[in-house]
C-alpha positions, 0 to 999 in steps of 0.5 A: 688657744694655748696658755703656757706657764713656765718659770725658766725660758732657753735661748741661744744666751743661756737660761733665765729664770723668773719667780713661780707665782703660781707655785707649781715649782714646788709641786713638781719638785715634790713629785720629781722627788718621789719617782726619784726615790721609786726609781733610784738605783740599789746601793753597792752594798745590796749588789755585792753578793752578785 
């Protein structure tokens, strides 16, 4: 058995996209946030001796 939750489905129209009524959206949204800013790149000013 599978169970799939997801908010967006693709086709060959485009995207559409349907409430989270689960609220997982805002946990991975949260988290997509976070490795974000672990993984962002240094600013210009902090390369410019290099």
């Amino acid at each position: 058995m599978l169970i799939f939750y997801s908010t967006a489905l693709a086709d060959q129209k485009g995207v559409a996209f349907y409430p989270d009524i689960y609220g997982h959206d805002s946990t991975l949204k949260y988290a997509l946030a976070q490795r974000s800013e672990l993984f962002s790149p240094a600013p210009s000013s902090m390369l410019a001796g290099f």
